[in-house]
N, CA and C atoms as a LAMMPS dump frame, in Angstrom:
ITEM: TIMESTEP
0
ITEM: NUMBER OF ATOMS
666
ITEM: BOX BOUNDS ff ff ff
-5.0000000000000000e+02 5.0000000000000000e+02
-5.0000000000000000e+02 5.0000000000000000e+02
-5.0000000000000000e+02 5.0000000000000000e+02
ITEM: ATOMS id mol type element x y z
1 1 1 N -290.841 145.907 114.993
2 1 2 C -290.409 146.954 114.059
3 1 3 C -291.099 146.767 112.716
4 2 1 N -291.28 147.943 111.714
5 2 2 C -292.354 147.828 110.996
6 2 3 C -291.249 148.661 109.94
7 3 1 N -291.783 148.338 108.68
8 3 2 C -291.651 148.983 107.391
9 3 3 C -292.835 149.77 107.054
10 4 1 N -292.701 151.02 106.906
11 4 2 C -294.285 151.343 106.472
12 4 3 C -294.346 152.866 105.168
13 5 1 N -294.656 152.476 104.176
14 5 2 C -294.429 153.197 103.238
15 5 3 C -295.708 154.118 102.898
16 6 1 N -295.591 155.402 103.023
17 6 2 C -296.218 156.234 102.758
18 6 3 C -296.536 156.979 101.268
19 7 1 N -297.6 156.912 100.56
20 7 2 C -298.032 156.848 99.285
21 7 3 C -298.926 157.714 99.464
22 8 1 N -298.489 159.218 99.02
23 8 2 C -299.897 160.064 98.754
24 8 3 C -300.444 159.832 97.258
25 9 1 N -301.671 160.639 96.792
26 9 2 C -302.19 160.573 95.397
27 9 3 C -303.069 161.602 95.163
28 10 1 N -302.477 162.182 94.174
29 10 2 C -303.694 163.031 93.681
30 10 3 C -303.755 162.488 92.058
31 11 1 N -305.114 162.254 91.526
32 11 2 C -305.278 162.057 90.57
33 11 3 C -304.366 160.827 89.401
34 12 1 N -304.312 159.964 90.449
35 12 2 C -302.617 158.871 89.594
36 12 3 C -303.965 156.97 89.631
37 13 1 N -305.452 157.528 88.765
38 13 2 C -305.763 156.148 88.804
39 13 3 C -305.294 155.22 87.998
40 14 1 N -304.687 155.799 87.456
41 14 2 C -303.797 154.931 86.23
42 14 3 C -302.545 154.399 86.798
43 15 1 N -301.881 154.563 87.757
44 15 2 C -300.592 154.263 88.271
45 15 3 C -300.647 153.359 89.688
46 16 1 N -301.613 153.673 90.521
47 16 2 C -301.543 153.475 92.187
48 16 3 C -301.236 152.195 91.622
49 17 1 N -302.648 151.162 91.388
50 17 2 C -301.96 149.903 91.599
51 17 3 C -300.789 149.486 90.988
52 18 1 N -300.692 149.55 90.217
53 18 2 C -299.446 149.423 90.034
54 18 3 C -298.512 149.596 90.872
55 19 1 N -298.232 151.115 90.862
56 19 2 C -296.99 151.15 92.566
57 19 3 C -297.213 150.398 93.749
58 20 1 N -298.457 150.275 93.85
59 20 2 C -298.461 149.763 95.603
60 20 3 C -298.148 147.505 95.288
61 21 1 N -298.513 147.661 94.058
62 21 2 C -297.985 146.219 93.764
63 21 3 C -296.474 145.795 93.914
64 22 1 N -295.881 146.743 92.913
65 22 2 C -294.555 147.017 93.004
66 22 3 C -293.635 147.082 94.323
67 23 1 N -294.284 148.198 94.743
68 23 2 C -293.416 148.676 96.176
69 23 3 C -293.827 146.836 97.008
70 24 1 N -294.797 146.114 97.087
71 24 2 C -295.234 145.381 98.075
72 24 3 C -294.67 143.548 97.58
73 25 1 N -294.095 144.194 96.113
74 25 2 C -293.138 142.925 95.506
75 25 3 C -291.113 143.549 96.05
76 26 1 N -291.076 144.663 95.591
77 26 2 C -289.779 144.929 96.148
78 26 3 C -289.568 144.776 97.594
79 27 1 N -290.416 144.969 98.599
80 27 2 C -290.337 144.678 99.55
81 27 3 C -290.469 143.174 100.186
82 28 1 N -290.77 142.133 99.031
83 28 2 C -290.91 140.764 99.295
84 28 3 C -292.164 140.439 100.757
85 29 1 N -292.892 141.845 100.686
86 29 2 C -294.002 141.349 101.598
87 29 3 C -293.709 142.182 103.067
88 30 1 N -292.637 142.585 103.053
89 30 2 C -292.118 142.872 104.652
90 30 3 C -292.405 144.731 104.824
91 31 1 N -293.805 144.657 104.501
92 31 2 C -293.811 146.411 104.731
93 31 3 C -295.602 146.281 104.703
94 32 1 N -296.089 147.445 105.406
95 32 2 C -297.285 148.367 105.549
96 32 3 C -297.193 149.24 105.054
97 33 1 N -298.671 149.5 103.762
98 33 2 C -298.513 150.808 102.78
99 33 3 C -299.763 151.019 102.988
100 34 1 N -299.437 152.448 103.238
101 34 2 C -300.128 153.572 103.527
102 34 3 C -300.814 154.561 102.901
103 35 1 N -302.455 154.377 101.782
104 35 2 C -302.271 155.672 100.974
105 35 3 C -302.845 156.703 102.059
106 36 1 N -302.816 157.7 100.842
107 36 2 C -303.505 159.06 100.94
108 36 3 C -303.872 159.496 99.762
109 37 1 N -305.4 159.671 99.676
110 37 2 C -305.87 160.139 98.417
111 37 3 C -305.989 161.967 99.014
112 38 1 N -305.767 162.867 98.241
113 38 2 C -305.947 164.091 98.621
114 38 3 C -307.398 164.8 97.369
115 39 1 N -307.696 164.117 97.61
116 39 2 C -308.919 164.697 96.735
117 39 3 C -309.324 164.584 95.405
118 40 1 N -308.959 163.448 94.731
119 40 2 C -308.652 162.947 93.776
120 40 3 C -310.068 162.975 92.497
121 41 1 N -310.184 163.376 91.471
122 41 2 C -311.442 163.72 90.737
123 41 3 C -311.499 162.633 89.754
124 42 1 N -310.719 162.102 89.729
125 42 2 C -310.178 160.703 88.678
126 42 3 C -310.496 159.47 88.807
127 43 1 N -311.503 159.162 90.307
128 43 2 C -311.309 157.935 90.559
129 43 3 C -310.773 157.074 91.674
130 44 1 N -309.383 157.85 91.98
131 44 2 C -308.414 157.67 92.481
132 44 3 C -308.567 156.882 93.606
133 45 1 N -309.82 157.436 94.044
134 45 2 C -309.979 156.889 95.718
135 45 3 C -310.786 155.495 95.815
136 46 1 N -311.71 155.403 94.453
137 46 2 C -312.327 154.151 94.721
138 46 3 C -311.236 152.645 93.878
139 47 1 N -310.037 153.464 93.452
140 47 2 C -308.811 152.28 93.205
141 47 3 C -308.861 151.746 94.297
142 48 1 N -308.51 152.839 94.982
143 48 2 C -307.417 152.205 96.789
144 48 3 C -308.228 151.594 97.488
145 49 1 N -309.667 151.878 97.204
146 49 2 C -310.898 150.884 98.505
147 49 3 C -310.407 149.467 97.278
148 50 1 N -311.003 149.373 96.197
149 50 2 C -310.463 148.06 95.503
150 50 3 C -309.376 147.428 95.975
151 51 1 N -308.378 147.938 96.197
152 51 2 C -307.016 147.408 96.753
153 51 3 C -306.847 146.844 98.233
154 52 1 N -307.978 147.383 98.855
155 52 2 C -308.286 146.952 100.167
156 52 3 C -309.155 145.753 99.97
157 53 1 N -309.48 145.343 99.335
158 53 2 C -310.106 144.195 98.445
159 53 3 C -309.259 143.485 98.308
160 54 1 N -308.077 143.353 97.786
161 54 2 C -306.969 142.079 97.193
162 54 3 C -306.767 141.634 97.571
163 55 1 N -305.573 140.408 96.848
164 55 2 C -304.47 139.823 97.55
165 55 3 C -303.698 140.593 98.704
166 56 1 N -303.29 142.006 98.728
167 56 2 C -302.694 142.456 99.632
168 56 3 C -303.19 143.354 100.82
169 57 1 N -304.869 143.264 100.888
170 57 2 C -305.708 143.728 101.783
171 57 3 C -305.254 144.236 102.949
172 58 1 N -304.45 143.095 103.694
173 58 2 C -303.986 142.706 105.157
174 58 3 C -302.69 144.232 104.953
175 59 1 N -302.086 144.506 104.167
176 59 2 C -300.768 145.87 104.46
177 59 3 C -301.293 146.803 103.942
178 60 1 N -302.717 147.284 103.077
179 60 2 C -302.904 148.222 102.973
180 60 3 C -303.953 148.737 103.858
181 61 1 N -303.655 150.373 103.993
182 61 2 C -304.58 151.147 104.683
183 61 3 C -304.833 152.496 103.649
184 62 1 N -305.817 152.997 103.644
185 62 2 C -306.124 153.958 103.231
186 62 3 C -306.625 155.189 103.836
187 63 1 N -306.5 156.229 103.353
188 63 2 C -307.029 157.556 104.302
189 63 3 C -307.233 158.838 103.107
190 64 1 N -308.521 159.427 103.319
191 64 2 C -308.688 160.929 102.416
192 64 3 C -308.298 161.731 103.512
193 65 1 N -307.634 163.12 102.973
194 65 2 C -307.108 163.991 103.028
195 65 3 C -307.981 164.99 102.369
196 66 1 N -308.394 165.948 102.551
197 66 2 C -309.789 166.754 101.703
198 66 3 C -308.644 168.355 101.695
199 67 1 N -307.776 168.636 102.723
200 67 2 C -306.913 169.922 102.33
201 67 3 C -305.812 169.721 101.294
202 68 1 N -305.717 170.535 100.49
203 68 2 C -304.705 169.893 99.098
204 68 3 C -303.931 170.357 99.487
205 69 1 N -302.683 169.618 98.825
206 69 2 C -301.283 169.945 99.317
207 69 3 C -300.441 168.788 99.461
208 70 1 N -299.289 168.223 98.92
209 70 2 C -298.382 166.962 99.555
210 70 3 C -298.251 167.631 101.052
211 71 1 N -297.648 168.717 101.906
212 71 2 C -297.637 169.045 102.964
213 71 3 C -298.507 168.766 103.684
214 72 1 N -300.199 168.923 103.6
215 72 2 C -301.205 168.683 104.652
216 72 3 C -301.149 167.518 104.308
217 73 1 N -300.927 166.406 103.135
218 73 2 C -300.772 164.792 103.232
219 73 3 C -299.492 164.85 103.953
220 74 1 N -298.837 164.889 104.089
221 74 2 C -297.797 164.656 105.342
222 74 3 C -297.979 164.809 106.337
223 75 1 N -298.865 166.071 106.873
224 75 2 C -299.425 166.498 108.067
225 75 3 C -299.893 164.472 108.851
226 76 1 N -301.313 164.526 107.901
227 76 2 C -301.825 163.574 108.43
228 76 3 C -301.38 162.154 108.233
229 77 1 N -300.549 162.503 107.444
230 77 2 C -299.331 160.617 107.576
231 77 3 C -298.273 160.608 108.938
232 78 1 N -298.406 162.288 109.275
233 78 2 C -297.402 162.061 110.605
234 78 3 C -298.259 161.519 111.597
235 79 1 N -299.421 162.317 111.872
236 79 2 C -300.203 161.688 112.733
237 79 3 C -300.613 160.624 113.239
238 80 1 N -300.62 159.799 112.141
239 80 2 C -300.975 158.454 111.704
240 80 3 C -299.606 157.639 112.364
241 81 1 N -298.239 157.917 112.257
242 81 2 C -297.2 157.076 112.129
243 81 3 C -296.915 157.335 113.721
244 82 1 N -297.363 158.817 114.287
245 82 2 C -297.496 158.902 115.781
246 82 3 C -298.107 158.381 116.544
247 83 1 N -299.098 158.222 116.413
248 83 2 C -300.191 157.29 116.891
249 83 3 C -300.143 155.758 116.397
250 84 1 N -299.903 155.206 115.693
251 84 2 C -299.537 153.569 115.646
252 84 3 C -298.012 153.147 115.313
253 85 1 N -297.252 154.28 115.178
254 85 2 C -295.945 153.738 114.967
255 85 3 C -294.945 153.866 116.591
256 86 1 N -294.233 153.926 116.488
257 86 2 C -293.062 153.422 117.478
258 86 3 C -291.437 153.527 117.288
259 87 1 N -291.011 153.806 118.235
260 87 2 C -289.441 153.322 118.09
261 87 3 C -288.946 152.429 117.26
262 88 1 N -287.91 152.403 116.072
263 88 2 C -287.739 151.426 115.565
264 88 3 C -288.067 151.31 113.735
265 89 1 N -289.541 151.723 113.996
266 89 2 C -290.093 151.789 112.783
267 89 3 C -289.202 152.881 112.034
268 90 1 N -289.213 152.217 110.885
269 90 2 C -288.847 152.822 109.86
270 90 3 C -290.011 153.435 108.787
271 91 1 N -289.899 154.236 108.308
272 91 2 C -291.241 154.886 106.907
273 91 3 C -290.376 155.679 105.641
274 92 1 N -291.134 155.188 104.547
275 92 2 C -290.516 155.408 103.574
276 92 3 C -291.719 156.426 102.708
277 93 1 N -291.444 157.166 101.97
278 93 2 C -292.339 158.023 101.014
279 93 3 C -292.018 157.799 99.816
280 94 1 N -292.84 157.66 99.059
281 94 2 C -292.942 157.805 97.196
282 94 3 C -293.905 158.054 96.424
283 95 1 N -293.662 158.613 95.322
284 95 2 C -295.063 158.884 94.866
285 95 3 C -295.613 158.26 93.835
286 96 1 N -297.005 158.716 93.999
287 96 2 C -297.849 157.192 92.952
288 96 3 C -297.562 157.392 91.439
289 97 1 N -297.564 158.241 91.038
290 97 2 C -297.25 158.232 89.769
291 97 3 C -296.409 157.708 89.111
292 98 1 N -295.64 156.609 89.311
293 98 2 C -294.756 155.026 88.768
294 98 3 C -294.003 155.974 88.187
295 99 1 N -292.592 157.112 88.437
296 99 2 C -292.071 157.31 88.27
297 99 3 C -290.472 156.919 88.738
298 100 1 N -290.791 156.44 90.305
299 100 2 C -289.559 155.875 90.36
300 100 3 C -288.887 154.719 90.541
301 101 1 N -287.982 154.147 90.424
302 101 2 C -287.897 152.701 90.789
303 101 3 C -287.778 152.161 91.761
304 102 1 N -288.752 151.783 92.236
305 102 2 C -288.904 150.96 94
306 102 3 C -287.815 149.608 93.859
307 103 1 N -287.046 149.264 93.473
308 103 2 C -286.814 148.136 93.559
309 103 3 C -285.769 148.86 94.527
310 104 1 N -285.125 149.474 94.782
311 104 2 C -284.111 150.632 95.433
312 104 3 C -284.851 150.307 96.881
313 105 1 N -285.743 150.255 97.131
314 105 2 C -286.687 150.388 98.876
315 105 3 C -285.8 149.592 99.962
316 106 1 N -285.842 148.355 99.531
317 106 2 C -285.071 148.16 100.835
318 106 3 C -283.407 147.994 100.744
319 107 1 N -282.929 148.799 100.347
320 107 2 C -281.79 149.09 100.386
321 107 3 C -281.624 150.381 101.105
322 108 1 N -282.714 151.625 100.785
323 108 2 C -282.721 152.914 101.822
324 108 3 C -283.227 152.661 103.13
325 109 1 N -284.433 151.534 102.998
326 109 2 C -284.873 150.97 104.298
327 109 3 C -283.524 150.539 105.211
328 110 1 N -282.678 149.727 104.759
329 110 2 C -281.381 149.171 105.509
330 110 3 C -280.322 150.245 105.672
331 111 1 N -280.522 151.116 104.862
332 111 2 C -279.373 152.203 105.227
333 111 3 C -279.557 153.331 106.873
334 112 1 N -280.764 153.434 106.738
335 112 2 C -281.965 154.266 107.995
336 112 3 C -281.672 153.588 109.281
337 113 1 N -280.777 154.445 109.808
338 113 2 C -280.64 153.683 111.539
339 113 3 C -279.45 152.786 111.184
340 114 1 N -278.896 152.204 110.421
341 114 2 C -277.941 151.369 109.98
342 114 3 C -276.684 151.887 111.353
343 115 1 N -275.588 151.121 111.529
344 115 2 C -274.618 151.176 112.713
345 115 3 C -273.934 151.875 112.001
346 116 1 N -273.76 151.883 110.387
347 116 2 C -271.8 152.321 109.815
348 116 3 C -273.002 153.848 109.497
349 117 1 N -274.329 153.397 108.748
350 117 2 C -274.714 154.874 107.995
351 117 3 C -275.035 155.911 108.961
352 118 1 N -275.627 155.598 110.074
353 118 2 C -276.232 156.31 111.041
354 118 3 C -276.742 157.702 110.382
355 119 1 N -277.842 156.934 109.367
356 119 2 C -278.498 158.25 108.436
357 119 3 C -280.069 158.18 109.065
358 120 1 N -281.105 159.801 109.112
359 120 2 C -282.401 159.888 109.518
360 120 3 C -282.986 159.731 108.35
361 121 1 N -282.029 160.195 107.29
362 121 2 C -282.9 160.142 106.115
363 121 3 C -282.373 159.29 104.426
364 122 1 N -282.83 158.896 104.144
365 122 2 C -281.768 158.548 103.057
366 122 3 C -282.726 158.591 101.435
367 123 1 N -281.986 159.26 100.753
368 123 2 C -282.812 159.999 99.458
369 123 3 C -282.724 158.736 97.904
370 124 1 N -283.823 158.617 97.578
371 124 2 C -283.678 157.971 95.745
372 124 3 C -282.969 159.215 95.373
373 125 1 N -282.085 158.993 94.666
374 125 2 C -281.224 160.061 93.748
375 125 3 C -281.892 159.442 92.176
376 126 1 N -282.554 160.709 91.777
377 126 2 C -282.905 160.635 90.438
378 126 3 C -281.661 160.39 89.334
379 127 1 N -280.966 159.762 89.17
380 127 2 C -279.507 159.748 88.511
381 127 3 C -279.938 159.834 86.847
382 128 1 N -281.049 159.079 86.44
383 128 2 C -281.183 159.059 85.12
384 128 3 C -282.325 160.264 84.783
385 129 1 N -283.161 160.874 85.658
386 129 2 C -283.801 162.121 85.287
387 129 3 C -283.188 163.073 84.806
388 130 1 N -281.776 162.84 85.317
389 130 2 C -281.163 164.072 84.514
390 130 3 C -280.615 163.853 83.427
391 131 1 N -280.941 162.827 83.001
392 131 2 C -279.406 162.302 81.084
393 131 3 C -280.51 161.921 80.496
394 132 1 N -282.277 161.875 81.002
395 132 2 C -282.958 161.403 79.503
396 132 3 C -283.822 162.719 78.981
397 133 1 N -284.149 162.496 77.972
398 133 2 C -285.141 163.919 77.471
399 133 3 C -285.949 164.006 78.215
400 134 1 N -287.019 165.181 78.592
401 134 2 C -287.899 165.54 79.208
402 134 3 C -287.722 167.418 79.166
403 135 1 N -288.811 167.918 80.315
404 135 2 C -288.804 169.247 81.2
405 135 3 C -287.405 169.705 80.768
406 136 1 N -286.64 170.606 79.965
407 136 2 C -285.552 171.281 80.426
408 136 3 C -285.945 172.047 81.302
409 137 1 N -287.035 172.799 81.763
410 137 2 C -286.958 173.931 82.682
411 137 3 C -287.08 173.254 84.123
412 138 1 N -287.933 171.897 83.988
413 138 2 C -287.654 171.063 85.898
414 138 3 C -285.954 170.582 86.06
415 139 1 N -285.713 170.526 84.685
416 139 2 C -284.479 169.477 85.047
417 139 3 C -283.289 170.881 85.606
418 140 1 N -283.428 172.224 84.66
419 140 2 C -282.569 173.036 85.136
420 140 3 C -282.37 173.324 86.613
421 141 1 N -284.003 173.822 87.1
422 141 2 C -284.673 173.845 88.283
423 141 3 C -284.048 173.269 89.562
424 142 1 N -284.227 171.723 89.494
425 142 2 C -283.655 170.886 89.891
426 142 3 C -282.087 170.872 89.913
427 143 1 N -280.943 171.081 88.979
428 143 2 C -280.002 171.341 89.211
429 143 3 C -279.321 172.156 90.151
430 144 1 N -280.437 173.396 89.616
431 144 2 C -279.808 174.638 90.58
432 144 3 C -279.702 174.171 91.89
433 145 1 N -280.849 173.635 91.983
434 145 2 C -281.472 173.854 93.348
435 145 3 C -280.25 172.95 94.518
436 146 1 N -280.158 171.602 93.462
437 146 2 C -278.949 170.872 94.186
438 146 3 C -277.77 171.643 94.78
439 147 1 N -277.007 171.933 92.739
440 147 2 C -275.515 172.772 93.301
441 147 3 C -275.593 173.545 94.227
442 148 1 N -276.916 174.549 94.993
443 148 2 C -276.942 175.288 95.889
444 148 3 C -276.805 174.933 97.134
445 149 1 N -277.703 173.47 97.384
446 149 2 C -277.561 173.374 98.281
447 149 3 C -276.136 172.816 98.964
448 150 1 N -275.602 172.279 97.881
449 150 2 C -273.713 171.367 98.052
450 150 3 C -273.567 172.436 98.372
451 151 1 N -272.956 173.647 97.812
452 151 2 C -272.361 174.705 98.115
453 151 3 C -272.522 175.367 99.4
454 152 1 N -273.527 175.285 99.701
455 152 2 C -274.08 175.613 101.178
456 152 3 C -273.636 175.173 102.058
457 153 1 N -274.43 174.168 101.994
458 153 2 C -274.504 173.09 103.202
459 153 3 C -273.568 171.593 102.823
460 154 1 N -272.759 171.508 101.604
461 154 2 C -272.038 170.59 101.302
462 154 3 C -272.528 169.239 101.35
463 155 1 N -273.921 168.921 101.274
464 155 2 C -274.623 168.085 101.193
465 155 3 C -274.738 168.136 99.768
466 156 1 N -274.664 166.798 99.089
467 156 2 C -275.051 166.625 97.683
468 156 3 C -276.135 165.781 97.752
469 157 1 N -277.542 166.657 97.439
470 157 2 C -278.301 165.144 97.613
471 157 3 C -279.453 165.82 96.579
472 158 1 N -280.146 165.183 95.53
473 158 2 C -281.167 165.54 95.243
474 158 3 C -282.295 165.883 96.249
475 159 1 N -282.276 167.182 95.963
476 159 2 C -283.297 167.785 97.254
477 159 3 C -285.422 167.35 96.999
478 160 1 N -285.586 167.419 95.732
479 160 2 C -286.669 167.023 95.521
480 160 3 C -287.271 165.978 94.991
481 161 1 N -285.935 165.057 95.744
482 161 2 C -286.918 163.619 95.223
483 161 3 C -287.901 163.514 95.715
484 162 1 N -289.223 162.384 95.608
485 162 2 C -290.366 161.984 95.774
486 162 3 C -289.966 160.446 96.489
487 163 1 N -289.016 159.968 96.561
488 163 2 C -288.94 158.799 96.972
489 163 3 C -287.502 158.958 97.823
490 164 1 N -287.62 158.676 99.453
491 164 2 C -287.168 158.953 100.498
492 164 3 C -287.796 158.113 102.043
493 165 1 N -286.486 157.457 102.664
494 165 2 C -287.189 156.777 103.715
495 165 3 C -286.403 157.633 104.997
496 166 1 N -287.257 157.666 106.333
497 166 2 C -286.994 158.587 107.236
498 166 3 C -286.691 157.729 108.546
499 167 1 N -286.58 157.765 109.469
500 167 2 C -285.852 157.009 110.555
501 167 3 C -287.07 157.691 111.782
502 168 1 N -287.582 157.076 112.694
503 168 2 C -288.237 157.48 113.641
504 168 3 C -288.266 158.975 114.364
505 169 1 N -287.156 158.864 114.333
506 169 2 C -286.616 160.292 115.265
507 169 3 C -286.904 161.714 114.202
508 170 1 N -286.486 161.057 112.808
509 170 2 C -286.996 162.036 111.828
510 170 3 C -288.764 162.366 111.868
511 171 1 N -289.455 161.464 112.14
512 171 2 C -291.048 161.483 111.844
513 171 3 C -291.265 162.138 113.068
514 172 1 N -290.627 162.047 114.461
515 172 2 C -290.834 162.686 115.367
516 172 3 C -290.875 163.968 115.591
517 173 1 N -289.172 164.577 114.833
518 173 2 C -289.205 166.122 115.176
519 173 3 C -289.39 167.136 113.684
520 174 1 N -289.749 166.141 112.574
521 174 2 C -289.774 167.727 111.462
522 174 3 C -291.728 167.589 111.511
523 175 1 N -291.909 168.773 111.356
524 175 2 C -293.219 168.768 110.963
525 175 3 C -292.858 170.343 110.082
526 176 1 N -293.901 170.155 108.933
527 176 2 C -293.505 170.715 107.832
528 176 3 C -294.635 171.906 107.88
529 177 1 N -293.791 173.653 107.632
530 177 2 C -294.255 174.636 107.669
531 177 3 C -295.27 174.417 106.627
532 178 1 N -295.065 174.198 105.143
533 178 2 C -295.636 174.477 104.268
534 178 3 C -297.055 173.873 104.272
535 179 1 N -297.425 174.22 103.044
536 179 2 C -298.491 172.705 102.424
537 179 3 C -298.415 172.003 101.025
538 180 1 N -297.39 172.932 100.373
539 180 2 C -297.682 171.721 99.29
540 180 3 C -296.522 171.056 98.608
541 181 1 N -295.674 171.097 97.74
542 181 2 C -294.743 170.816 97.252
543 181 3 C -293.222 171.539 97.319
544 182 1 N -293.176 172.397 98.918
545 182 2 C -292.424 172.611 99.213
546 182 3 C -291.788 171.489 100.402
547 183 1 N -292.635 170.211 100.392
548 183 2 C -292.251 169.254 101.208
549 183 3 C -291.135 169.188 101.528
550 184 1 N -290.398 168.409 100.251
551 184 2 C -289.258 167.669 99.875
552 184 3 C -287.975 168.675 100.41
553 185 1 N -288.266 170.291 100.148
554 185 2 C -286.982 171.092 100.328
555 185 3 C -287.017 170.915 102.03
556 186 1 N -288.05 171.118 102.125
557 186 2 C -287.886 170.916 103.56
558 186 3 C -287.749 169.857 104.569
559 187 1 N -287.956 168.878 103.99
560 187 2 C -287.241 167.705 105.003
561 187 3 C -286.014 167.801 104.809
562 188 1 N -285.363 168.006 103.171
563 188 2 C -283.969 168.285 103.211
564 188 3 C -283.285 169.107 104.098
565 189 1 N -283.695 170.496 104.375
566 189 2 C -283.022 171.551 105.042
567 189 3 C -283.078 170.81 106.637
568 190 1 N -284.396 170.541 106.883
569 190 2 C -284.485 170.115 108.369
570 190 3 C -283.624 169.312 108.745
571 191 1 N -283.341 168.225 108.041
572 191 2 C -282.019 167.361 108.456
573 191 3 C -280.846 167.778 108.466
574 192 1 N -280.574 168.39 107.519
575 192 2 C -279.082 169.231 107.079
576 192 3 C -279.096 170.353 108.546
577 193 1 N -279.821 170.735 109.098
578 193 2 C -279.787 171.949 110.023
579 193 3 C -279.698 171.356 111.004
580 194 1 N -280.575 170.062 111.508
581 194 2 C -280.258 169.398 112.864
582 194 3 C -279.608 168.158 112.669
583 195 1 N -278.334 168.623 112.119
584 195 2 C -277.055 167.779 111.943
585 195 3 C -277.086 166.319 112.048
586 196 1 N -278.642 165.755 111.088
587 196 2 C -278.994 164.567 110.695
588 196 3 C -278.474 164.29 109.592
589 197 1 N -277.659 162.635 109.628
590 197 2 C -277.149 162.545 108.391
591 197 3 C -277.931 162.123 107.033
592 198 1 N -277.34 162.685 106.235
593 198 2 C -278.538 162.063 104.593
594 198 3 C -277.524 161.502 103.962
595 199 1 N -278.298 160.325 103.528
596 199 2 C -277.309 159.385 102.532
597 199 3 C -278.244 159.53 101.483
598 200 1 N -277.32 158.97 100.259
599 200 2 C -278.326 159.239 98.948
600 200 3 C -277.954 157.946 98.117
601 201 1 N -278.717 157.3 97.341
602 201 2 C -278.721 155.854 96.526
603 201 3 C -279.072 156.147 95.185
604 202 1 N -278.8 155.77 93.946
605 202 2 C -279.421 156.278 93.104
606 202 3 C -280.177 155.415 92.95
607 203 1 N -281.298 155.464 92.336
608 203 2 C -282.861 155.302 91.804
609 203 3 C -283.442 154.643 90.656
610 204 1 N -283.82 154.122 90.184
611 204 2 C -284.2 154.214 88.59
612 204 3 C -285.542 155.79 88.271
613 205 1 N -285.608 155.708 87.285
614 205 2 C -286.441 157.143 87.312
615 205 3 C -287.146 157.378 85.789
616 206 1 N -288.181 157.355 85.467
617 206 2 C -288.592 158.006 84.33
618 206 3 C -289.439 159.078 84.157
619 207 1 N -289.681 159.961 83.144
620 207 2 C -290.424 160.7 83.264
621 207 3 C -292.49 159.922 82.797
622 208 1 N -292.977 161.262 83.397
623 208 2 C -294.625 160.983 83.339
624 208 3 C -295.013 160.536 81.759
625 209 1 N -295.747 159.665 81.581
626 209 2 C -295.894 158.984 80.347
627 209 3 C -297.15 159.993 79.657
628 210 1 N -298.191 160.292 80.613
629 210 2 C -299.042 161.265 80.407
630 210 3 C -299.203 162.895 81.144
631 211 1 N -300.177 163.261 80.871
632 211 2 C -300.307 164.595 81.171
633 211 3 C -298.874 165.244 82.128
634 212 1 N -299.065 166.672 82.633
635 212 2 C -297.869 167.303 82.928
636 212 3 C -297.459 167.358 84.269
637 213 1 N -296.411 167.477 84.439
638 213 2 C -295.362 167.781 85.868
639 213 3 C -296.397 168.247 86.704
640 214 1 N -296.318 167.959 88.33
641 214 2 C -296.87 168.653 89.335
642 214 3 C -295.826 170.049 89.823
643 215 1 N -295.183 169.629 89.423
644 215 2 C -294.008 170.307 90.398
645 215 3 C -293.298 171.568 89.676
646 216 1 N -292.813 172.386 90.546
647 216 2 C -292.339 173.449 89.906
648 216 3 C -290.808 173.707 90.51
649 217 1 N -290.044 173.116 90.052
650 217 2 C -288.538 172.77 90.769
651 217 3 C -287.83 173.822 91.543
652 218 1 N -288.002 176.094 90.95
653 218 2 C -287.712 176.58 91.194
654 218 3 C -288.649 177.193 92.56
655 219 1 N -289.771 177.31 92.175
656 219 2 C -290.977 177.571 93.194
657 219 3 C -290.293 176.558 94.53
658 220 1 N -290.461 175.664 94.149
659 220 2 C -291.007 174.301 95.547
660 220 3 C -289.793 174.469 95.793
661 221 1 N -288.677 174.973 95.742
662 221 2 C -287.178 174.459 96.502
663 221 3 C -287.33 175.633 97.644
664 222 1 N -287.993 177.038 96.902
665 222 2 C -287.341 178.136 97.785
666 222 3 C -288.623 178.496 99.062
């Protein structure tokens, strides 16, 4: 059985190593990380060959992605986890931009398949994205998008986190309509619809230190 954390990137040369250090210290060593550069103009991609260089050579793998989109990087991280992964394995997603706090990883890792949680998916809950300054219009975004979905589907879970680990059976049956940053709504709905349970943990979380948001909270939910 394998830990294997999935790390897309567009344009984050300032951040990867860092995260993939991080994620590969919170994990005390016991995981395979996975990038995906999606086309990166920054650099980005000759970080991650460097990193295949390090101390941590032996757990990283790398892969370009040339169709943009977090969705077509999911496309080909499923592929990837189909073809060398297995029963058992667990995979986790986050994104490079050192926004959230990995130290949280293997605690969603242990919740995934767990006997009492019997969760496919289990979500970083941004808890402090919402009480520090930043985006009022992502953070509203983001609200809505939650209370809607509780109300709905009575699931309370931050629907667009970036940091989320999935359970085998999950990597098996969602494959994602979209392509780009309608990811996240949609692994949410997919589980919530095929009466997979989601647990949620809160996170540490800050906002981007430089340049602006990818994301468009109202767009990407619907």
């Amino acid at each position: 059985m394998a830990n294997i954390i999935f790390i897309p990137a567009y344009n984050e040369i300032k951040t990867i190593k860092k995260v993939v250090s991080d994620v590969i210290e919170a994990m005390q060593g016991d995981c395979l990380v996975w990038l995906y550069d999606n086309g990166s103009n920054d650099g980005t991609w000759n970080e991650m060959i460097k990193l295949t260089c390090g101390e941590n050579h032996a757990r990283i793998t790398i892969s370009r992605v040339r169709d943009r989109g977090k969705g077509n990087v999911y496309k080909a991280f499923r592929e990837d986890a189909l073809k060398y992964g297995g029963p058992g394995d667990k995979f986790a997603m986050i994104d490079a931009d050192n926004t959230y706090g990995v130290k949280i990883l293997p605690l969603l890792f242990h919740a995934v398949g767990n006997s009492k949680d019997k969760a496919v998916m289990v979500i970083g809950d941004r808890i402090s994205y919402y009480e520090e300054p930043g985006n009022m219009v992502n953070k509203t975004g983001n609200k809505f998008l939650r209370k809607m979905v509780k109300k709905v589907w009575k699931v309370d879970a931050d629907i667009l986190s970036g940091c989320r680990v999935f359970s085998w059976e999950f990597i098996e049956g969602f494959i994602p309509k979209g392509d780009g940053f309608t990811l996240e709504t949609e692994m949410t709905l997919w589980a919530i619809k095929n009466n997979g349970v989601i647990k949620s943990y809160p996170c540490g979380y800050v906002n981007r230190t430089e340049g602006h948001s990818k994301i468009r909270p109202v767009k990407d939910g619907m």
